[in-house]
N, C-alpha and C positions, 0 to 999 in steps of 0.2 A: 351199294349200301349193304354194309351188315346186317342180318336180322339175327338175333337173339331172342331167347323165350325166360318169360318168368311163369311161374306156376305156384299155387298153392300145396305142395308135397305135404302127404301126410299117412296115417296107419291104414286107410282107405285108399287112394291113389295109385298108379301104377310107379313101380319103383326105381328110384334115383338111376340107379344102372341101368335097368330096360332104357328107360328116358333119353338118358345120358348117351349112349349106343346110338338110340333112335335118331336122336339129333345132330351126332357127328357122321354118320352115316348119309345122310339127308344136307348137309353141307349150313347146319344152322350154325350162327357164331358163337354163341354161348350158351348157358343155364346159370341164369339167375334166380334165388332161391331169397321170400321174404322169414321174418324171424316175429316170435312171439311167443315166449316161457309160460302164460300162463291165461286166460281170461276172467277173471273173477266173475263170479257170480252175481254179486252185488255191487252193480256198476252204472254210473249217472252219464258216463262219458258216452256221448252219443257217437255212433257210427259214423265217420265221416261224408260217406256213400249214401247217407241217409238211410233208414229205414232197419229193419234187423238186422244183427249182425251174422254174418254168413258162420257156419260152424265149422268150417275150415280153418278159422283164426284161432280156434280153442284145441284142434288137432295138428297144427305144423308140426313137420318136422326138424327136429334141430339143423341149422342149413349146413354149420360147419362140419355136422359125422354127414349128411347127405353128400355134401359138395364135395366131403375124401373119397367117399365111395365111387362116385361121378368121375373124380380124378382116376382113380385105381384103373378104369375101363376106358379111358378113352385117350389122345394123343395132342389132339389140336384144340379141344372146345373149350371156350371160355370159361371159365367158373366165375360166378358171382354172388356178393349179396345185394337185396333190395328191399329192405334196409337191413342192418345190424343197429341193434337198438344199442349204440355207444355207452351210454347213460348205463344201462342197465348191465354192464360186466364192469368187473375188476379189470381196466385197462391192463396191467402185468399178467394175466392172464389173456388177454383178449391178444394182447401186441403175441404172444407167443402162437398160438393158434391161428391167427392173421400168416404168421412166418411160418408156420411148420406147414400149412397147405398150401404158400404158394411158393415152399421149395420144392414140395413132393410134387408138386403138379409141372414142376420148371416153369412157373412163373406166369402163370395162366389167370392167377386169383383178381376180379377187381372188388373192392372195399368199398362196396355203397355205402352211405352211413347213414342214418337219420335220426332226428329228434324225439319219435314219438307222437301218439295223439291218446293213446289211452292212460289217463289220469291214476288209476287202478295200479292197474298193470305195473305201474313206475315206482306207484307210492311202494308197492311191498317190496322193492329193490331198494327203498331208502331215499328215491330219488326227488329231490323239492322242484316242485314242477315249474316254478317262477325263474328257474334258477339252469334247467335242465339243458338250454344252447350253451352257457358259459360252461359249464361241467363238463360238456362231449367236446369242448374246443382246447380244455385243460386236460382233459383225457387222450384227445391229440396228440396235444406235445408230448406226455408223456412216454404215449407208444412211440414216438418219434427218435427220441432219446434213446429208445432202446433198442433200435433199426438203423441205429448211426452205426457206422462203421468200427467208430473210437467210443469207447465206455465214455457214456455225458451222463452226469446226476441233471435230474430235474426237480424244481422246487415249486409248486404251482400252488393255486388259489384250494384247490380240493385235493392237493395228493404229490406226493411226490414218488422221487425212485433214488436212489443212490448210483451212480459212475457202473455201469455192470459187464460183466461180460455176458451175453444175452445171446445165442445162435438156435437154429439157424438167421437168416437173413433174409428179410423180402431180397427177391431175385434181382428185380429192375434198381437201377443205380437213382441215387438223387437227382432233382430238377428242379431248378430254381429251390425255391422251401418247402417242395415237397419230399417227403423221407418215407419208404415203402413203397407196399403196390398201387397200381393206380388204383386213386382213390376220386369217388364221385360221391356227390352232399345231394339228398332227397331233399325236398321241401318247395313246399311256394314261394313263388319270387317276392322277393324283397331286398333294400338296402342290407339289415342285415345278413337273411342268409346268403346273397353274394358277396358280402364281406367274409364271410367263413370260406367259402370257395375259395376268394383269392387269394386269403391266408396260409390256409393248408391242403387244398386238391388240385385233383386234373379239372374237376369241370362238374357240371349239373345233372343229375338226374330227375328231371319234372316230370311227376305222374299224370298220366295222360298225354301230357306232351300240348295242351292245349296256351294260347295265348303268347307262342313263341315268338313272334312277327314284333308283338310291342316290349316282350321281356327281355331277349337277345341285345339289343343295345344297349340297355339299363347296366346286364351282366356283362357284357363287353369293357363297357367304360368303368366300371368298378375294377375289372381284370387291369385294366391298363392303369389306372392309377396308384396300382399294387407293385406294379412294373415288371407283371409279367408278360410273358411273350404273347404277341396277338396269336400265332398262328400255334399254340401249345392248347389250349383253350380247347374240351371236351363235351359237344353238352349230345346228351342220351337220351333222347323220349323213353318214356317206362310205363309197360301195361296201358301198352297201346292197342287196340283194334287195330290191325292194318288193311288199308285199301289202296288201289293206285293211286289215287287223290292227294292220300298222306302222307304218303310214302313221297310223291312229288314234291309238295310242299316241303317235305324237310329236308331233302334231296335241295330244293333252289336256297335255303335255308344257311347250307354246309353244311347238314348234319352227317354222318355217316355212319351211324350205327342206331337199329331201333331195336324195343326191347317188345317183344310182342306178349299179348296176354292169354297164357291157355287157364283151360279149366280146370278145377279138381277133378278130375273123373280119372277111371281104370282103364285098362291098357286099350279098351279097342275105341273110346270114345276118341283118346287122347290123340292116336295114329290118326285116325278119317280128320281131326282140324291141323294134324303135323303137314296131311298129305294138301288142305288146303292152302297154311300157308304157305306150302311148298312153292307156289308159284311164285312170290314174291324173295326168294333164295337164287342168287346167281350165280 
């Protein structure tokens, strides 16, 4: 099983590079990196995690200059995001930066996506919160279009693009109706969000990773009704603790790559929990 790490990077943290080194050195799979422009101040939208909100969401670092830097130093490690808040770029912008890092990195990049949970956060982007899954599935196509091989104009519900010549190019070739890097959809299981999956990704990113045993065939047979291939099907646990226990479990599961959770902390905190989950790295 792969292990990958996601972390909180930010002005306080040990830096992308050290990190990034630390981990492909260490023989971890990737560096996944979550995203947040701004926290307001005056905000009703409760923490999901319950309780305060940690002050790392209000310090991120932008993932995509972290995750070139991350590229620039290392050869094999994964890059990722967990989430890229869709909703909140200019897809014609985002579709190019999606491409420009995972040509420089030869094709390393994978495109978490997610909807969001802070209400705030989204409204100062423009974004109508009722409205914000249809928008990132419209926002989709559109980057889709511009990763197509052949200049396609697209004409969607929130935006379009005109037929362009658009370069560079995500690396990885199409598959079935996915167009770019691979791409995994954040979110709680539901009819919906496995409908988005099996419209436009490789597979699922569930945080936590909790409650896969009853959600796994839900997601399965949505995939299959889509008429995509059973055995193409990606699904990731994210900002997991890992132990042997659950590492087993997803292991009997089929999973094969987890995304494990470290901490905001500076370079020597970060090392003694790299060195422990070292043991679970084959």
């Amino acid at each position: 099983m792969r292990i990958a790490v996601t972390i909180f990077l930010t002005d306080e943290t040990i830096t992308p590079t050290r990190l990034a080194r630390e981990l492909e050195d260490r023989g971890f799979a990737g560096l996944y990196l979550p995203e947040h422009t701004h926290i307001p101040v005056e905000r009703t939208t409760p923490y999901p995690a319950g309780g305060e909100l940690p002050p790392e969401y209000g310090r991120t670092l932008d993932p995509f200059v972290a995750l070139g830097q991350a590229a620039a130093v290392t050869e094999r490690l994964g890059l990722g995001t967990g989430i890229t808040l869709v909703a909140q770029h200019d897809p014609i912008d985002l579709a190019k930066q999606v491409a420009t890092l995972d040509h420089l990195s030869g094709g390393r990049f994978t495109l978490g996506l997610g909807f969001g949970w802070n209400v705030e956060e989204a409204a100062d982007h423009g974004v109508r919160w009722s409205t914000r899954r249809e928008l990132v599935r419209d926002r989709m196509a559109l980057m889709r279009a511009l990763w197509s091989e052949e200049p396609v104009a697209y004409d969607g519900e929130f935006g379009g693009v005109r037929a362009s010549h658009a370069y560079p190019k995500p690396v990885q070739k199409p598959r079935g109706p996915v167009v770019g890097p691979r791409t995994l959809v954040g979110g709680a299981a539901g009819p919906k969000l496995f409908s988005h999956i099996s419209e436009y990704a490789d597979g699922w990113l569930p945080i936590g990773g909790r409650g896969l045993g009853e959600a796994l065939p839900v997601l399965r047979a949505a995939w299959a009704d889509a008429g995509r291939d059973p055995q193409a099907l990606q699904v990731v646990p994210y900002a997991v603790h890992p132990t042997p226990g659950k590492l087993a479990h997803y292991a009997d599961l089929g999973i094969e790559e987890v995304v494990a959770q470290l901490p905001p902390a500076g370079e020597r905190e970060l090392l003694e929990v790299l060195d422990q989950y070292g043991a679970f790295v084959g």
